[in-house]
N, C-alpha and C positions, 0 to 999 in steps of 0.2 A: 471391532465387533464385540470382545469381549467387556469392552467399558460399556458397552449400551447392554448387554444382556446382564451385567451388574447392577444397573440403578438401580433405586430403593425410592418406594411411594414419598421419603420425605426428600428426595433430588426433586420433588418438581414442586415450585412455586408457583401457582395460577396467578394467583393476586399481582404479583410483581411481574409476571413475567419470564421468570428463570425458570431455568435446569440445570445443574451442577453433575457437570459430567468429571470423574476421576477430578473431584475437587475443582473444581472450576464454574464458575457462576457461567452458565452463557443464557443470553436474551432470546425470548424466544422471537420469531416472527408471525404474522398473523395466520399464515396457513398452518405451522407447525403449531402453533396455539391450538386453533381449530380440531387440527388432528388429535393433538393431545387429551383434548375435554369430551372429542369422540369417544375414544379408548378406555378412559376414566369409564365412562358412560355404560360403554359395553363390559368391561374387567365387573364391574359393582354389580349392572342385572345377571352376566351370567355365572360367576364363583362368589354371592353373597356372604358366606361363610368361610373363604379362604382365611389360612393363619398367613401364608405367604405374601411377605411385604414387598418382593421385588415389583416392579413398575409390568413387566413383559411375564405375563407366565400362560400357559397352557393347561389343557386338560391332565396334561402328568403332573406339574409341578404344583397346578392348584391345591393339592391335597396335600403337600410336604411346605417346606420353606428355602428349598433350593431353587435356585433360579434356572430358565430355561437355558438348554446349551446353542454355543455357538453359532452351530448346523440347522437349530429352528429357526432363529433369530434370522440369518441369511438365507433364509431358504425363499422370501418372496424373490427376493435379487434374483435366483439363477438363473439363467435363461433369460434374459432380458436384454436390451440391445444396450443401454445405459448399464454402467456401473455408477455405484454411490457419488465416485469427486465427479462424474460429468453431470450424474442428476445436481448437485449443487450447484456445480459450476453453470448449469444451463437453467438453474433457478434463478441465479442474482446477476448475469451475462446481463440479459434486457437493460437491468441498470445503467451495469456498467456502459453498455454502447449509449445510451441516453447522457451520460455524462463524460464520454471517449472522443461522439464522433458529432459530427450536426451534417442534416442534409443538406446545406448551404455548402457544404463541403466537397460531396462529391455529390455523385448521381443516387447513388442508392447507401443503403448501410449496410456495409460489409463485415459479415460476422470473421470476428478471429476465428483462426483454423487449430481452435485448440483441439477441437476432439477427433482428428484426420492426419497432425502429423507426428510425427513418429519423434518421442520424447528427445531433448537434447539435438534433435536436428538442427546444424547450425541453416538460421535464416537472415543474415543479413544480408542487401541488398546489393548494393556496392561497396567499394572502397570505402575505407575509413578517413572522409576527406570532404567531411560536411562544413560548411560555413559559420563564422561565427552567428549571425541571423538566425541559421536555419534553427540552433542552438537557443536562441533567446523565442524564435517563435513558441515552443512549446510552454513555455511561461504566458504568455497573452493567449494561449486556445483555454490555458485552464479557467481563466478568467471572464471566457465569455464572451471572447473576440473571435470566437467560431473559425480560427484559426486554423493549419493542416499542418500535425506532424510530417516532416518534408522527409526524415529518415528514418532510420533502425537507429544510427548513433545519435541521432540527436532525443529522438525516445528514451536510450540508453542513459545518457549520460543528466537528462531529465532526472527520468529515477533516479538515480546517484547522488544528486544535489536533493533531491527531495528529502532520502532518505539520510544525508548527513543534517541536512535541517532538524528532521527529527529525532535524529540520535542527539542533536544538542539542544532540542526542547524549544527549536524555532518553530516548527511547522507539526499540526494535529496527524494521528495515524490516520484518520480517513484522508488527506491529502496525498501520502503516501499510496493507499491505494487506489485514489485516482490516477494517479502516476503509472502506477502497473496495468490498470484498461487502457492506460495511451499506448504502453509499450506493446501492449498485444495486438490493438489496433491498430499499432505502425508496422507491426508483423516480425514481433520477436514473439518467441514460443517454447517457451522450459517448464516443465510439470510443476514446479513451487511459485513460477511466473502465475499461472494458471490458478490456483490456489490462492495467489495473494490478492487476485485483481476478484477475485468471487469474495472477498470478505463484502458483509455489508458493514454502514458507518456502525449498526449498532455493536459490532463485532471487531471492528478494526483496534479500538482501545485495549480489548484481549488477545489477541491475534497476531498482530502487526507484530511485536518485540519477540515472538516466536517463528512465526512465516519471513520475515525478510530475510535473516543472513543467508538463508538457503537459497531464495529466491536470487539475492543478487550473486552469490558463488555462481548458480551455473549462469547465469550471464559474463560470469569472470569480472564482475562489480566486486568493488569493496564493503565490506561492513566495517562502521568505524565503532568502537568502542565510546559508552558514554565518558566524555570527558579526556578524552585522550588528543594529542595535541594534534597530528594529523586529521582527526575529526574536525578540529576546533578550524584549522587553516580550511579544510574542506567545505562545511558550513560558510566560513567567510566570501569563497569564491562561487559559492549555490548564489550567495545576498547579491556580490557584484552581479551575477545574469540576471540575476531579478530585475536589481535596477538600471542596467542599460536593456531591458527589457520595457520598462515603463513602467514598475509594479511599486516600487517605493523610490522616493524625493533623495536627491540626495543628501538632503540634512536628516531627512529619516535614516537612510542608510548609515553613516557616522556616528548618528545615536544610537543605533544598535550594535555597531560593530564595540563603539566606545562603551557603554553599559555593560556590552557581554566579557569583555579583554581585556578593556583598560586599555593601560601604555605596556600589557605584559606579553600581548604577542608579537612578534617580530613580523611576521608578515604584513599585520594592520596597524602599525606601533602607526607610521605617517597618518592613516585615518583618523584614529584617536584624537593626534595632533589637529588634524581640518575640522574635525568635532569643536575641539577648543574655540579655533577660531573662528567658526559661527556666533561664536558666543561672544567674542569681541571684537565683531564688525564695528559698532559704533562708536569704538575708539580707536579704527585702524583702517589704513589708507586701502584697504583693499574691501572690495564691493563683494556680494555676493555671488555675480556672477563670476565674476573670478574665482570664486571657493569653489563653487558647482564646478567650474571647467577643471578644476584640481583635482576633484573627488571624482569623477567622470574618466577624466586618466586613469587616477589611481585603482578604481571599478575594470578598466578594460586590462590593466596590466594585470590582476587577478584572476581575469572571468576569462583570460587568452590562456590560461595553463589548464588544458582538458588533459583529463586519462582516458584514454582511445580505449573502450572494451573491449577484451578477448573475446573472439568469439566462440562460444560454447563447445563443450567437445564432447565424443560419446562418451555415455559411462562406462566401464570396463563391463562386460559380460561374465 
């Protein structure tokens, strides 16, 4: 509250778009625009002669150069059945469900129960003893095959590969937070879960490398460091579900594993190697399909080492 009763008339960029909140560019969206050029609108007819450059002021503050306190600022909030993260989170929700769930799917669309259950409640459904399948489906729903998150871990572990993709610069932050509306819509529920699945794309760019490690700690998910070799093995084993998923070729897959490692990681050093010998098939008694059947192994003996999520636990009171 107090960053928004600090901005200054030059934090807001019409033309562009922006608002730079405590040093941060953020995009506006078209309602917050709107609202914005309202306010502008009313602030100039009614304290024309204000010296006060803060963005928010009042009839007190109009005459001085101090900014409005806190307690004005929140004061349309009180009393209201919303607080601020659910007014947002039920701004950009619609999205997310639009790009979570498809009515081919089930019978109706089922809103996540972010704003009814009680923070940190663990919700997984069953046992930790989901299928490899169930695992690879959540790869072909993002894609468009209108597909049905089958679990909580297979949601889970979804994220997980999404967000090691993107700690090594495989996969965009908006993927990542489609990742987080699956998990909510497969009926995981943690307050920075909540948070990260309400970014929009135009926000995920800023947002994401701040919002996730939170997000996956209370899920008891990893966050891997960029560049760190645990990240690097994890990313590797996110590419294998992909492609016994269907989502890349396996000479794609090689070529990426090969471009990104080289012969320097041990886990993919044989990839690298099936990379090579793509490349000279046709001076070597072995066909393609044979490479493919190679790399197809060597994809399942990677993408069969899951880390089973903790399930969430209270926070301490």
């Amino acid at each position: 509250m107090a960053q928004i009763a600090a901005l200054m008339l030059d934090d807001v960029d019409l033309g562009n778009r922006r608002l730079t909140i405590a040093g941060r560019a953020r995009p506006l969206d078209d309602l917050t625009l709107e609202l914005m050029v309202e306010w502008l609108d009313h602030r100039r007819r009614r304290w024309p002669s204000t010296a006060d450059l803060h963005l928010l002021i009042n009839s007190q503050t109009a005459s001085t150069t101090s900014r409005a306190g806190n307690h004005w600022v929140s004061a349309p909030m009180r009393g209201q059945d919303a607080a601020l993260e659910r007014l947002r989170v039920d701004r950009q929700l619609e999205e997310a469900l639009t790009h979570c769930t498809s009515p081919k799917s089930s019978g109706s669309m089922r809103r996540p129960r972010c704003a009814t259950r009680t923070p940190h409640n663990p919700c997984w459904n069953r046992p930790l003893n989901s299928t490899f399948d169930e695992i690879c489906s959540t790869w072909t729903h993002r894609e468009g095959n209108h597909g049905r998150v089958t679990s909580t871990e297979a949601a889970a572990i979804a994220l997980q590969d999404h967000a090691a993709l993107w700690s090594m610069g495989e996969t965009r932050a908006s993927d990542v937070v489609n990742a987080a509306c699956d998990a909510l819509v497969a009926g995981l529920d943690t307050p920075g879960l909540r948070i990260l699945a309400a970014c929009t794309r135009a926000e995920a760019d800023y947002d994401v490398h701040d919002l996730l490690p939170a997000a996956l700690d209370e899920l008891g998910l990893a966050f891997y460091p960029v560049g760190s070799e645990a990240g690097q093995e994890a990313a590797a084993r996110a590419l294998a579900r992909r492609m016994l998923a269907g989502e890349l070729a396996p000479r794609e897959f090689t070529f990426r594993i090969h471009q990104r490692h080289g012969h320097e990681l041990p886990l993919t050093e044989r990839l690298a190697e099936l990379d090579d010998e793509y490349d000279i098939l046709d001076h070597s008694d072995r066909t393609v399909d044979q490479v493919d059947a190679e790399v197809t192994a060597e994809a399942r003996r990677l993408a069969a080492h899951l880390t089973a999520p903790a399930e969430p636990t209270d926070s301490p009171s």
